[in-house]
C-alpha positions in Angstrom: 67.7 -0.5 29.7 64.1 0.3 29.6 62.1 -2.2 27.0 59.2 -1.1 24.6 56.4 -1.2 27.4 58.3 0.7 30.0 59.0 3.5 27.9 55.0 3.3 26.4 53.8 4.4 29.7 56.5 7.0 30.6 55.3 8.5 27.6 51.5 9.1 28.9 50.4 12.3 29.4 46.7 13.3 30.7 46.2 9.0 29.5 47.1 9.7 26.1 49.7 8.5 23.3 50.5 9.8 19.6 50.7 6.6 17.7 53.6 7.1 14.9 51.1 6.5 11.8 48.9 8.9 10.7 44.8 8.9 10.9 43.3 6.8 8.0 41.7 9.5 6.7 41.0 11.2 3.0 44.1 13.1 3.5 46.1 9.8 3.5 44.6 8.4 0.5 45.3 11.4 -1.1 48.6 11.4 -0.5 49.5 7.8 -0.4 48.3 7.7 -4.3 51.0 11.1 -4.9 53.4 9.1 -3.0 52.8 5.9 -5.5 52.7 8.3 -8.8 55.9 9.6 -7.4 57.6 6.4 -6.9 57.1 5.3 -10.9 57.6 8.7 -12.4 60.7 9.7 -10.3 62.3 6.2 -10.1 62.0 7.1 -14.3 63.5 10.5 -13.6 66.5 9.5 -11.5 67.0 6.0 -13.7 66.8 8.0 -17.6 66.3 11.8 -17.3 69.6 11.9 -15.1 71.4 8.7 -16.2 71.9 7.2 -12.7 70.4 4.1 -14.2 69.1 1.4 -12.8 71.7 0.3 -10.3 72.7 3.6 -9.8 69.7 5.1 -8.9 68.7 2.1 -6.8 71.6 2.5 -4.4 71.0 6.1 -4.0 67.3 5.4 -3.2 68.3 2.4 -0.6 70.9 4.4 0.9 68.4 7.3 1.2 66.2 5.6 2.5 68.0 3.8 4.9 69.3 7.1 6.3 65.0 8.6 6.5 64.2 5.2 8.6 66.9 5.7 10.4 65.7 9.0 11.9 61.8 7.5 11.3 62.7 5.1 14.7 64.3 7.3 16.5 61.2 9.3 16.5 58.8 9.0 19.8 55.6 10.5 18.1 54.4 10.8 14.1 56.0 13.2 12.5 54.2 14.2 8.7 57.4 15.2 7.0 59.1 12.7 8.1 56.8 10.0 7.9 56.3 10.9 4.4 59.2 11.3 3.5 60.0 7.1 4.1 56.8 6.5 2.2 58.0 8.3 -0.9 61.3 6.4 -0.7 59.7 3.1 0.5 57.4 3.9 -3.0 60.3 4.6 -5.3 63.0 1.5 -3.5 59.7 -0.8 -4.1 59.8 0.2 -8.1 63.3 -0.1 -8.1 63.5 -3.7 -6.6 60.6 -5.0 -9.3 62.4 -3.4 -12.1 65.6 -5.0 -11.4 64.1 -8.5 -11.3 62.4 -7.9 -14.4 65.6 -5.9 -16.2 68.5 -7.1 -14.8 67.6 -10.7 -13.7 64.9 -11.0 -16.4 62.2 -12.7 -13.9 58.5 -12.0 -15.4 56.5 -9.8 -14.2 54.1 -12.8 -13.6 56.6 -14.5 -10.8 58.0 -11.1 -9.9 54.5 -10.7 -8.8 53.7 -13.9 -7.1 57.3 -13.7 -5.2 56.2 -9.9 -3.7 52.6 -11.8 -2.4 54.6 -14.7 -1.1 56.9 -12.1 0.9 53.9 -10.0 1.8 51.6 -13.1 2.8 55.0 -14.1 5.1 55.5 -10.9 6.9 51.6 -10.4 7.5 51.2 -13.9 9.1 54.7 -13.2 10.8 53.6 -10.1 12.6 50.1 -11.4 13.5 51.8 -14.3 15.1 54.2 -12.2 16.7 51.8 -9.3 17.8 48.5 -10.5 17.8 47.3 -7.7 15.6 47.5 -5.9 11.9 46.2 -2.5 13.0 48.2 0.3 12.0 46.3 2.1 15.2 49.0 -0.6 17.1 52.3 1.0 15.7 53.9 2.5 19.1 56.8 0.0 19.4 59.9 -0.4 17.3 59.4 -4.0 16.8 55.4 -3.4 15.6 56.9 -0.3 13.3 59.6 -2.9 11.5 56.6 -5.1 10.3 54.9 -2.4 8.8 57.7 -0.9 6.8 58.3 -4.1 5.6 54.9 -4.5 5.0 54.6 -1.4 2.8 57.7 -2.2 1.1 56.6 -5.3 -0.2 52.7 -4.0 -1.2 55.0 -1.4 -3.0 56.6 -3.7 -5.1 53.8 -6.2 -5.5 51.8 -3.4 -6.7 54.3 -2.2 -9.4 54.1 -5.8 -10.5 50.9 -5.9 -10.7 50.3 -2.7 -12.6 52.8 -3.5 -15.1 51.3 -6.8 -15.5 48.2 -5.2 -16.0 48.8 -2.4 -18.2 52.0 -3.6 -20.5 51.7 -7.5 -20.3 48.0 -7.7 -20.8 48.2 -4.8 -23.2 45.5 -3.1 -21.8 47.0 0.4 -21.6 47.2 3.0 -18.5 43.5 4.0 -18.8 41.9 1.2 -18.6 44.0 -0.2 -15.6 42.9 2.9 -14.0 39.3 2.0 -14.1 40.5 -1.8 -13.2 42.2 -0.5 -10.1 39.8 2.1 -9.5 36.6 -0.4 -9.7 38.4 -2.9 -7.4 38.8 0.0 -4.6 35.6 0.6 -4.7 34.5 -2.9 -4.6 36.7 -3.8 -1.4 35.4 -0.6 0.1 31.8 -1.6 -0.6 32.8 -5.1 1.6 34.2 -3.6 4.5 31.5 -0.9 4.5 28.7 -3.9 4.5 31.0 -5.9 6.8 31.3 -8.6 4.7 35.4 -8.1 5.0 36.8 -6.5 8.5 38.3 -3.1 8.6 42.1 -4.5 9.0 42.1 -6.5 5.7 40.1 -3.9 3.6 42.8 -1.3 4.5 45.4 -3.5 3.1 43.7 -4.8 0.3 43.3 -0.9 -0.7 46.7 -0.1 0.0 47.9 -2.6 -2.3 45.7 -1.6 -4.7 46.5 2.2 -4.4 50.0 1.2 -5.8 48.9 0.4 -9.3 46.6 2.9 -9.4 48.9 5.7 -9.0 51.5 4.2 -11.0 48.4 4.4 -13.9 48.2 7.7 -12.8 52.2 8.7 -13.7 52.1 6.3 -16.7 49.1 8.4 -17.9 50.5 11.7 -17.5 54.1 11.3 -18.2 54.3 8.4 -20.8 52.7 9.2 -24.2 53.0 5.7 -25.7 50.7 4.7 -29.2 50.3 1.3 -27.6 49.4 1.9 -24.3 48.3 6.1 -23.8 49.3 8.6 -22.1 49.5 12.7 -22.0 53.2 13.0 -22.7 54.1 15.4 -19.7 57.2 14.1 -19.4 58.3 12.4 -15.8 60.3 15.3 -14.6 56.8 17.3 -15.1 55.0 14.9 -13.8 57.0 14.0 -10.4 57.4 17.1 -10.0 53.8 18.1 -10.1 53.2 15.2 -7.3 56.0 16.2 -4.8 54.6 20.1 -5.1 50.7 18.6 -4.2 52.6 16.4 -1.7 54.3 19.0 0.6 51.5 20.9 0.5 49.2 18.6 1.8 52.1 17.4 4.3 52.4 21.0 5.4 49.0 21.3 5.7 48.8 18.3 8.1 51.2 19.4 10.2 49.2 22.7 10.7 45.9 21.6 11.1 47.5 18.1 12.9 44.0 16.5 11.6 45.8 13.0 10.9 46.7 12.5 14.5 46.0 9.7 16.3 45.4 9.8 20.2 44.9 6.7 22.1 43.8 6.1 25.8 45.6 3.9 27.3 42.8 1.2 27.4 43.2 1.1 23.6 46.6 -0.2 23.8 47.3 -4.1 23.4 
């Protein structure tokens, strides 16, 4: 049976490999924020709106998801639907598994969140050790694309902690931990772009961050609480608002194929 490397450099053609990640590129911030605004608002959706409730709807998102990584490996090249498609589920299952900690095994969101770092610190220092490397331009073999599932999984539900913490906890309310999450962002984009941080941490520092910032973003839009905001658009309105933006800019992508990456084979480690 041929191993990781031998199939790598069957799959060279003119010198070249599609990694199975998209570009980092305003296109996937864009859509990585809907993809975190969808995982609070529909996880709400599924959980109230259609009375699956919590352990309901958390099986159907694991076994959903379970089925959308499935096909996600079995995949030789990046494919925008599909890929997508995990990261919405990855986005929803991380909600899901913070939310039952906090309502079903009553764990604060304080050590909720210091348990999702733990696991995230863990699989980071894991992989490194394993693969020498935390660059998502590295993601061509199935052992490199386990770590950073994982990986998102976990910044997923530490950032669900976090923005909970932030917002509900701390009582400061959905706006203003927009502006929190927001200024921080900026700040750790400021540091890698003055290279005071390197580019591999600042990307996951952001997309950490990106996950209470979008949950802000649903909370704002769908919840319409006297204590802590919000527009009142409901969370079927509101998930359903994201998802449209998202397969348009996923259909898009495919199109235009502008968040392809291409590497030479002397870029490969």
């Amino acid at each position: 049976m041929e191993n990781n490397q031998d199939h790598l450099h069957k799959a060279f053609h003119d010198n070249r490999l599609l990694v199975k990640v998209p570009q980092v590129t305003a296109f996937f911030w864009i859509i990585k924020i809907l993809c975190t605004t969808v995982g609070e608002t529909f996880a709400d959706f599924l959980n109230t709106t259609l009375g699956f409730g919590l352990n309901g709807t958390t099986v159907v998102t694991v076994v959903a998801l379970a089925i959308a990584l499935y096909f996600q490996f079995r995949s030789k090249t990046y494919k925008p639907v599909l890929y997508w498609l995990v990261v919405v589920l990855i986005s929803i299952a991380g909600t899901l598994f913070t939310d039952n900690l906090t309502d079903n095994l009553n764990v604060s969101l304080l050590t909720s969140s210091a348990i999702w770092a733990i696991l995230l610190g863990l699989t980071f220092a894991t992989w490194y050790r394993s693969e020498k490397t935390l660059s998502i331009h590295s993601i061509y073999t199935n052992k490199r694309e386990a770590f950073y599932w994982l990986t998102i999984l976990f910044t997923f539900a530490l950032g669900t902690g976090v923005g909970d913490l932030i917002a509900e906890r701390f009582d400061l309310g959905y706006g203003v931990s927009f502006f929190i999450f927001t200024g921080v962002i900026v700040a750790t984009s400021l540091l890698w772009k003055f290279n005071a941080i390197n580019h591999v941490f600042a990307f996951w520092a952001v997309y950490v961050i990106t996950r209470p910032l979008g949950a802000s973003i649903g909370d704002q839009m769908a919840q319409n609480d006297p204590k802590y905001g919000g527009w009142g658009l409901g969370t079927t309105n509101t998930s359903f608002i994201f998802l449209g933006a998202i397969t348009l800019l996923v259909i898009y992508l495919m199109v235009t194929k502008k968040d392809q990456i291409i590497l030479n084979s002397v870029e490969i480690k």
